[in-house]
C-alpha positions in Angstrom: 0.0 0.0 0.0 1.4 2.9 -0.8 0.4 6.3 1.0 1.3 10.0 -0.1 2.2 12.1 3.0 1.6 15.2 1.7 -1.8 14.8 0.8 -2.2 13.8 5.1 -0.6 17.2 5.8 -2.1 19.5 3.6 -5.9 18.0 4.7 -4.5 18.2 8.7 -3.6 22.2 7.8 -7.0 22.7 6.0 -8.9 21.8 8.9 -7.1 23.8 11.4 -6.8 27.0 9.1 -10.8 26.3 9.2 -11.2 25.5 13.1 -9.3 29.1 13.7 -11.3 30.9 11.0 -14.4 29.5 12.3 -13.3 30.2 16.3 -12.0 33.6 15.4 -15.1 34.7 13.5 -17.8 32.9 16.4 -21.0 35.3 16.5 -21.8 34.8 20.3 -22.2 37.3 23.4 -19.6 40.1 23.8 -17.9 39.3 27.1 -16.9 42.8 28.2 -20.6 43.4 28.3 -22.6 42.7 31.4 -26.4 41.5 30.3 -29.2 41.2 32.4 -30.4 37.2 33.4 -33.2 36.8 31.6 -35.7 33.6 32.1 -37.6 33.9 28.4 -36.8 35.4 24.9 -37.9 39.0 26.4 -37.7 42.6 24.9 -37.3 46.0 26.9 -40.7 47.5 26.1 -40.6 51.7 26.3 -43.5 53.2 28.7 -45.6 55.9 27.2 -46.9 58.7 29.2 -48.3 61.4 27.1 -51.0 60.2 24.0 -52.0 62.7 21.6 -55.6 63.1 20.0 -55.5 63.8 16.8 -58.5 64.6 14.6 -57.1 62.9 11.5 -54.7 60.5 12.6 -56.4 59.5 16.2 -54.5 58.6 19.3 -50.8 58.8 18.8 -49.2 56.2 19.7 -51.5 53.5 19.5 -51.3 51.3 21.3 -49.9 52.7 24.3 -47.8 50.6 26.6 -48.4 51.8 30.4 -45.9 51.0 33.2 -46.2 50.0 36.6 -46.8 53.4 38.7 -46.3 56.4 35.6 -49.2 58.6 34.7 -51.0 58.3 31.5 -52.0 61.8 29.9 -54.3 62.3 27.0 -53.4 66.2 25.4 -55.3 67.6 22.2 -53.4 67.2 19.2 -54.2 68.6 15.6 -57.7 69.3 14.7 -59.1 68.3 18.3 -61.4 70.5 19.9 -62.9 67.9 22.1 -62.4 64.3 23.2 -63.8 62.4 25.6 -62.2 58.6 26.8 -63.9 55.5 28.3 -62.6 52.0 29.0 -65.5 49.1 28.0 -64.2 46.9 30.9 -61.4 46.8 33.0 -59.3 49.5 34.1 -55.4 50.1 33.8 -55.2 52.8 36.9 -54.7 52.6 40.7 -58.0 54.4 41.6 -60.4 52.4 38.4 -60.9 55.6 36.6 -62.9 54.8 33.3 -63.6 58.3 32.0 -61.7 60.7 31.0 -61.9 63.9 28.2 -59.9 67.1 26.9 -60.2 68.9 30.7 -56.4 69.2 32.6 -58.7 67.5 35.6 -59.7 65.0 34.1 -57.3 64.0 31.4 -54.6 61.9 33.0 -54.5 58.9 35.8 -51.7 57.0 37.2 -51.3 53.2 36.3 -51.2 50.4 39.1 -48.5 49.8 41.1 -48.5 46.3 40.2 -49.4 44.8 37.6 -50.4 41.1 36.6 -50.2 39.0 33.2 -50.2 41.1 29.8 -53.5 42.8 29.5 -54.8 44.9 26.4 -57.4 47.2 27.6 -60.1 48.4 25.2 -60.8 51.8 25.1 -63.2 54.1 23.1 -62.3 58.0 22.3 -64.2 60.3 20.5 -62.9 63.4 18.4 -65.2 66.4 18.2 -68.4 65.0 19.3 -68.4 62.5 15.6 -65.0 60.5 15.4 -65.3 57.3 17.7 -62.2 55.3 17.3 -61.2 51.9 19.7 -57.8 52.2 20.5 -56.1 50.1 23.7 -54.0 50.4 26.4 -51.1 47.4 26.9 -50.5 46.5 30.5 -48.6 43.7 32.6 -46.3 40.9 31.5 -44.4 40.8 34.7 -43.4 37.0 35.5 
């Protein structure tokens, strides 16, 4: 039997030229950065505070994503001289407010200080005495 060294050496240098390419080029974590333990597949979610009534476009944004203990404030936008807020069913806020309109009293709340599962929160809003949209509020998701 006759064997051809070179053939041996050149496939033994092939695969460590890969090995080191495919080590030096690893997608993975970046180890100088600290990341925060996460149980599930989650993503940082930003808290709204401020949703603006728009005539033409509605509520803005839509839907709004209320954290644990920040006030919720619904301002006149564009086109709105009026507007006036109630939730169907459940309540996102401390106190269980369910109506609110375009007055500075009576046109914010604070959210719970704890809340449960995910919840979407129906709410209807009408613009200028006509427009009724159905817009929602997003809540929860705490483990």
């Amino acid at each position: 039997m006759i064997s051809i060294p070179a053939r041996w050496s050149g496939a033994v240098r092939c695969a460590l030229v890969l090995l080191l390419i495919l080590g030096a080029s690893s997608c993975g974590r970046d180890h100088g950065v600290t990341y925060p333990p996460t149980r599930k597949n989650t993503r940082p979610v930003p808290c709204d505070t401020t949703v603006t009534v728009d005539a033409t476009n509605g509520p803005q944004p839509d839907p709004v994503y209320l954290c644990e203990g920040d006030t919720l404030t619904w301002v006149k936008g564009s086109g709105t001289n009026s507007f006036a807020i109630h939730f169907q069913n459940n309540s996102p806020f401390e106190d269980g407010g369910k109506d609110f309109d375009d007055d500075p009293k009576k046109n914010h709340d604070k959210g719970k200080s704890k809340y449960g599962p995910l919840e979407a929160d129906k709410y209807s809003i009408t613009i200028n005495n006509t427009k009724t949209l159905d817009p929602q509020v997003i809540t929860g998701g705490n483990p």
